[in-house]
Every structure is written in structure tokens, then in C-alpha cells.
C-alpha positions in Angstrom: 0.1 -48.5 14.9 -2.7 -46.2 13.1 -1.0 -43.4 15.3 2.1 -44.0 14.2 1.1 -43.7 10.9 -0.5 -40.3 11.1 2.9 -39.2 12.9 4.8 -40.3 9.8 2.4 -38.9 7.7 2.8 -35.3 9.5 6.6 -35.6 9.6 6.6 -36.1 5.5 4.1 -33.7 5.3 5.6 -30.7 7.2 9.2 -31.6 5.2 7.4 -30.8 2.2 6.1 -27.9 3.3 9.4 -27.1 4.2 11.1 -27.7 0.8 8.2 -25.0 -0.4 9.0 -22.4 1.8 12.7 -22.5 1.4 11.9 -22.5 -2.6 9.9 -19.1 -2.3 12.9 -17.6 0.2 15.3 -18.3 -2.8 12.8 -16.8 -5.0 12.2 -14.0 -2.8 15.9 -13.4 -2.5 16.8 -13.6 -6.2 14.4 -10.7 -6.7 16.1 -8.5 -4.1 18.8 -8.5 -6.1 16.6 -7.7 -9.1 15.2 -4.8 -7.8 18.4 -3.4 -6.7 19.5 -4.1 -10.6 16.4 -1.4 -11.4 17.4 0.7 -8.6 21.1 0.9 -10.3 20.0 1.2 -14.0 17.0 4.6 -13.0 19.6 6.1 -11.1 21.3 8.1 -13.4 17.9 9.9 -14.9 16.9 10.1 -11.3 20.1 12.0 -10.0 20.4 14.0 -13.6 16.9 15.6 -13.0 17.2 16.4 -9.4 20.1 18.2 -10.2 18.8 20.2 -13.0 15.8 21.0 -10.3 18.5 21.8 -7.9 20.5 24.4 -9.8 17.1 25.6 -11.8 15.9 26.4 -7.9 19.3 28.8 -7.3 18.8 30.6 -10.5 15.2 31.0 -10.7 12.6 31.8 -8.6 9.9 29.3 -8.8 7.1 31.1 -6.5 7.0 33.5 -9.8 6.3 30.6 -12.1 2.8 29.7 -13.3 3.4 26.3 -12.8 0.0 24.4 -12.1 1.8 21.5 -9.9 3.1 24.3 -8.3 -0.2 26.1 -7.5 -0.9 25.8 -3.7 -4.7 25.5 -3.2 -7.1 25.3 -0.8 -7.5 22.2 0.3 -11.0 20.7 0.2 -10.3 17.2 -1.6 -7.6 14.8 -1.1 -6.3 11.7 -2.5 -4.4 9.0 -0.7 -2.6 6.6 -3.1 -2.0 3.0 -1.0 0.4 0.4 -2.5 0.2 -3.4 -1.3 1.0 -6.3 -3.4 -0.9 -8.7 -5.6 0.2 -11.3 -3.2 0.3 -12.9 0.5 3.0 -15.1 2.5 4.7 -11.7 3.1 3.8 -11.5 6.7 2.3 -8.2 7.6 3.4 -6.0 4.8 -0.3 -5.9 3.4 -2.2 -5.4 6.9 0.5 -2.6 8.2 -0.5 -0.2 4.7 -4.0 -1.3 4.9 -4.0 -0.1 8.4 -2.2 3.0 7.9 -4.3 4.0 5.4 -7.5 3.6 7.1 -5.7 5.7 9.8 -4.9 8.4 7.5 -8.4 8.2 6.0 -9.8 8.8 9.7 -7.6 11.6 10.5 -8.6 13.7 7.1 -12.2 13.1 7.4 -12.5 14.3 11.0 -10.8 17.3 9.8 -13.5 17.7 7.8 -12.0 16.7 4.0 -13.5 14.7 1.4 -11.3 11.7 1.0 -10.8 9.3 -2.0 -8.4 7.1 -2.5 -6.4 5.2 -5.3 -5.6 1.9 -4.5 -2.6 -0.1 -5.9 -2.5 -4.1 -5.4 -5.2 -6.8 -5.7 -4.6 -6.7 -1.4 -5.7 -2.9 -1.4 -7.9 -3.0 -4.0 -10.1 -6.5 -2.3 -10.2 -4.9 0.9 -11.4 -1.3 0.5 -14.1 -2.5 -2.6 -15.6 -4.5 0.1 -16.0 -2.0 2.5 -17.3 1.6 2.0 -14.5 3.6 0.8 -14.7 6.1 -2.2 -12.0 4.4 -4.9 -10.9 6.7 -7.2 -8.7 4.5 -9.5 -7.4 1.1 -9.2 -4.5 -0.9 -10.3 -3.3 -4.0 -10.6 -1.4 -6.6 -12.0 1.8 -4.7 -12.1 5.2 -6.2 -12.3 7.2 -7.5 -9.0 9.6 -5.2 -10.2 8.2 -1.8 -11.0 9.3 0.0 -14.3 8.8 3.0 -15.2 5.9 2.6 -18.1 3.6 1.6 -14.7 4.9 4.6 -13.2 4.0 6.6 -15.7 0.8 5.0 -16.1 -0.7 5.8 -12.5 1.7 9.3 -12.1 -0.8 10.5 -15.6 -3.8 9.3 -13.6 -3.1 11.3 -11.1 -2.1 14.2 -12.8 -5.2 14.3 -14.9 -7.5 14.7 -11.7 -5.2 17.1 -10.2 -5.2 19.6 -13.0 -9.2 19.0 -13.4 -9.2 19.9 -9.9 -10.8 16.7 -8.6 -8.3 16.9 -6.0 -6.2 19.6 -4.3 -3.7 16.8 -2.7 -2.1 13.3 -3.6 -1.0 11.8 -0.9 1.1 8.5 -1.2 0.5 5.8 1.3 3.8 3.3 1.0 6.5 0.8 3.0 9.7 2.9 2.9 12.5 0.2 3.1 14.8 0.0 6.5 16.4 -3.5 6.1 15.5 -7.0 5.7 13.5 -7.5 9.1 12.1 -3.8 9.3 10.2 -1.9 7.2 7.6 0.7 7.9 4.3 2.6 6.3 5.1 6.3 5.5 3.0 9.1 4.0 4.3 11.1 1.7 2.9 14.3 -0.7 3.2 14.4 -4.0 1.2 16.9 -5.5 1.6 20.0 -5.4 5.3 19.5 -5.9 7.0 21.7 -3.8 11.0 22.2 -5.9 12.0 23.7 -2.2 12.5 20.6 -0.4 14.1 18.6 -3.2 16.6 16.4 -1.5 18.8 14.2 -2.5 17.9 10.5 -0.5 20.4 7.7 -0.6 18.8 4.7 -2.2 19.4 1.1 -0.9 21.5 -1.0 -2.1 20.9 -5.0 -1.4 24.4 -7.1 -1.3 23.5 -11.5 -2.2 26.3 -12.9 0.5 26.3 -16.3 2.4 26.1 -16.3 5.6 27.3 -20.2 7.5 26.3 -21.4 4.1 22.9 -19.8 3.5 21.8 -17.6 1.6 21.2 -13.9 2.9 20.7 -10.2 1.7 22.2 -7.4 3.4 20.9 -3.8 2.8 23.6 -1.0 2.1 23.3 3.0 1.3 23.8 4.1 -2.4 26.5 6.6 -3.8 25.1 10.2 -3.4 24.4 12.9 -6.7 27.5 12.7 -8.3 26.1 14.6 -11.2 27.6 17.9 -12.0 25.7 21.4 -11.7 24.7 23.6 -14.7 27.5 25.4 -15.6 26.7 29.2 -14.5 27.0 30.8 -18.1 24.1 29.0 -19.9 20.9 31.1 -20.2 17.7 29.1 -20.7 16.1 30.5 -23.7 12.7 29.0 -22.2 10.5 30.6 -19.9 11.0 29.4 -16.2 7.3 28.5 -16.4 7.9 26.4 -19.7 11.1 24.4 -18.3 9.0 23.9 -15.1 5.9 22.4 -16.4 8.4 20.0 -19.2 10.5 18.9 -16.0 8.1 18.8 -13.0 5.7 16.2 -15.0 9.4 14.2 -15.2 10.1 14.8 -11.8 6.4 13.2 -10.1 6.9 10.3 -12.6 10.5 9.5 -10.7 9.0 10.2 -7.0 6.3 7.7 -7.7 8.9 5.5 -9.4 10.9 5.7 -6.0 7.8 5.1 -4.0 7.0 1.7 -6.0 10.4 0.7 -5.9 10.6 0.8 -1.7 7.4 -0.7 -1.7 8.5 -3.5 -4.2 12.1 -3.9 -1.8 9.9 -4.1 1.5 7.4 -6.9 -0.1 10.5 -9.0 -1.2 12.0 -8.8 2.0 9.0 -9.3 4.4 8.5 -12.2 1.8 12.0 -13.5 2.4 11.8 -13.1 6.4 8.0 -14.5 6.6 9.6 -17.9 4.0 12.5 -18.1 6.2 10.5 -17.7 9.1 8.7 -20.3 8.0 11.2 -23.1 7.1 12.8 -22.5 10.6 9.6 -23.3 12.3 8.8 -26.7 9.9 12.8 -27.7 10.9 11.5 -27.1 14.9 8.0 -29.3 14.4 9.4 -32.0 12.4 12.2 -32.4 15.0 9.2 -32.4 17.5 7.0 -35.0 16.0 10.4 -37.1 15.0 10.7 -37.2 19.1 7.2 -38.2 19.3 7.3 -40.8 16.4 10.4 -42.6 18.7 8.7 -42.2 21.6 5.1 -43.3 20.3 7.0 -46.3 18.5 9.2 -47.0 21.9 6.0 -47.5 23.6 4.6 -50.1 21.1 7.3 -51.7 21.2 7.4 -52.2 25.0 3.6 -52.9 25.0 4.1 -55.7 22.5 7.3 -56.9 24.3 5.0 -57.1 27.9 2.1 -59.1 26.1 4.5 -61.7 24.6 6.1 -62.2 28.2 2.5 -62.4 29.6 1.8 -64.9 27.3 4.5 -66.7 27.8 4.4 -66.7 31.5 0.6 -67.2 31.3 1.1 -70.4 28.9 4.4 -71.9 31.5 2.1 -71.6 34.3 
């Protein structure tokens, strides 16, 4: 009977697990729907400054500007900015940036640049301190939800070593959003700015449905720029250089912003898949060891059943 006892115990056991997990998918899933709230409520800066940059672009030529996030240099230093989160149980959101960022670190340093990076998230920051990278900066602590103070914060960190020349490149090392199963590690520059390739990229939008009476997120695409363009007769009393070194600050702030944001998205959502993952598989092992409670309990049953028979018979004969 002991090992029917330890059965029992397990089955309770993995049914409180269970309750845990499907607790943190709620959680997870209730701050999906947060961080498309911040998505929604930055969007309108966001679109209203691209399009300035836009129609700036068309009327002005920027290569004829002095502006220093502008300047292409050559490159001898680079700096790869990695995002993870401050937390695990989100499957392998952690380990695929981690990885892609030692990969990227590889790749420049063979090529024969000095590397150092800036690491955001207690993940990033525990793994590379205890190994021998170059850290540049590191932070921490931010919210689940990024705002645009912490932006700001690590967008002046790196501005201040890229205009004291400390580095020629920022590179950004983050999990661009797909949907709620899929997200991958992408690189992207961010300084020098480069006004050129300013594009306009949808941003995701997460719907909170039921789906056979659970709770689910499904990603969706934004509405594009609907802001409207300068209107042709205005002349900028400013220099171009002087409207390009007030916006362009504006502009890397937003783009690191986005980048947090995407990051933020794919941790809730590998959070969400991992917790779900999770309370499917205690479902699975507490059916199992139900089936082996019965059967383990079955066969006491019959063994006690055959020894009060023997004893019977033994005590007729």
C-alpha cells in the first residue's frame, strides 16, 4: 500500500503543478494584451515622426547635413546590444538571443573588429559576466512592458559612446515577433541612422479570443502611416543639420522602443506557449499515473482477495 501512497501523492502533486502553470498562461496572456495597449498608445508619435523623416528626406538632402548620427565611419569598434528577460519558464527565448549573439560576436571578431557588448536582462547579463565577454553597459530590472523613459535611458547610453567615438556601430541583437508559437533572433543597426531606408513596418496587433472555451491570443497586422505629409509650402526656418540632429535623437529613441517592445511580445508569448505547454503535459501524466494508481490498487486488491481464499481453503482442509 506504501506504493500506492506515493502514486496518490504524485497524482496531487502534478495537479498542483498544473493549477501553477495554467495561473502563469493567464498571466502571460493578460500581458499580451497589455503590450499591444503600449503598442496602440506609441503609435501615433511613432507614425508622426517617420513621416516628418519621410517628407524631410524628399525635400532635403541629408548626405549634405552634418549630422553626427549620420556620419559613416570606419569601422573599427562595434557594439552589439542583446535583449533577454529578467525571467525563465519562457522556453527557449533566452538561449536562442544568447546564442545568436555569441554567433554574431564570433563573426565580427574573425573579421578582425573589437567587439563589446551591452547586455539587457538579468538572463544576458548572468551569462556573459560569467564568461569572458567585454560588457559595455548593463541593464536590468526593466518593466515587462517597456516604456519609453527605459528607452530613453539605454538609447542616451548608447548615444553618448557613439558620439565619444567608443564605437563606430550599435548593433541590436533582439526576438522580432512572428506569432504566438514563432518568434525569431534578428540583428538590426542602429547607429549610424541611415534616414534612406526609413520604412514604414506594420506593428502587431494581439486579439484576447476564446477558442473551445480557452483562452487564446491571435496575432494580427496594424493599420499603416495614416499621418498626413508636410504640406509643400512650409519652409523650415532651421538648418537641415539643426532639424536633423533635434529629430534623429527622437527617432533612435522610437527604434529601440520598437525593438524592446518585439522583444517584450515574443517573451510573453514563448511564456504563454512554454505554460500551456506545460499544463497539457501535467493533464497527460496525471491521466497516466491515475491508470497506474487503478491498476496498482486492482492488483492489491486481487492479491488480498487470493490470500483470504488461501486461507480459507487452507483452514477447510
Amino acid at each position: 500500500m506504501a506504493n500506492l501512497k506515493e502514486i496518490r501523492d504524485r497524482i496531487q502533486s502534478v495537479k498542483n503543478t498544473r493549477k501553477i502553470t495554467e495561473a502563469m498562461r493567464l498571466v502571460a496572456a493578460a500581458k499580451v494584451r497589455r503590450a499591444q495597449e503600449q503598442v496602440l498608445r506609441s503609435r501615433p508619435f511613432s507614425n508622426r515622426l517617420v513621416r516628418i523623416l519621410e517628407n524631410m528626406q524628399s525635400r532635403m538632402r541629408f548626405e549634405d547635413a552634418e549630422a553626427p548620427l549620420l556620419k559613416q565611419r570606419n569601422v573599427e569598434t562595434i557594439t552589439l546590444a542583446a535583449i533577454t528577460g529578467d525571467r525563465g519558464l519562457c522556453g527557449g527565448y533566452n538561449d536562442s538571443i544568447i546564442k545568436r549573439t555569441e554567433q554574431r560576436f564570433t563573426e565580427l571578431k574573425a573579421k578582425g573588429f573589437n567587439v563589446k557588448l551591452v547586455v539587457i536582462g538579468s538572463k544576458a547579463i548572468n551569462y556573459f559576466s560569467n564568461r569572458d565577454y567585454p560588457i559595455q553597459a548593463k541593464f536590468t530590472g526593466l518593466e515587462q512592458v517597456p516604456t519609453a523613459n527605459e528607452a530613453n535611458m539605454i538609447a542616451s547610453d548608447m548615444l553618448a559612446e557613439f558620439m565619444a567615438s567608443g564605437t563606430d556601430r550599435v548593433e541590436m541583437v533582439f526576438t522580432k515577433f512572428i506569432n504566438l508559437v514563432s518568434c525569431k533572433p534578428v540583428l538590426q543597426t542602429l547607429l549610424p541612422l541611415d534616414p534612406q531606408n526609413i520604412a514604414d513596418p506594420e506593428d502587431e496587433i494581439f486579439n484576447l479570443t476564446t477558442n473551445n472555451g480557452r483562452l487564446v491570443v491571435e496575432p494580427g497586422a496594424g493599420p499603416v502611416n495614416t499621418e498626413p505629409n508636410i504640406p509643400s509650402d512650409i519652409v523650415f526656418e532651421q538648418s537641415p543639420d539643426q532639424l536633423l540632429n533635434a529629430l534623429l535623437p527622437l527617432y533612435l529613441q522610437n527604434q529601440l522602443l520598437r525593438c524592446l517592445q518585439e522583444s517584450a511580445a515574443s517573451e510573453l508569448a514563448s511564456r504563454m506557449t512554454a505554460m500551456n505547454n506545460a499544463s497539457d503535459n501535467a493533464k497527460e501524466l496525471a491521466k497516466t499515473l491515475t491508470l497506474d494508481y487503478n491498476k496498482a490498487r486492482q492488483a492489491a486488491i486481487t492479491q488480498e482477495i487470493l490470500e483470504v481464499v488461501g486461507g480459507s481453503a487452507a483452514a477447510g482442509g
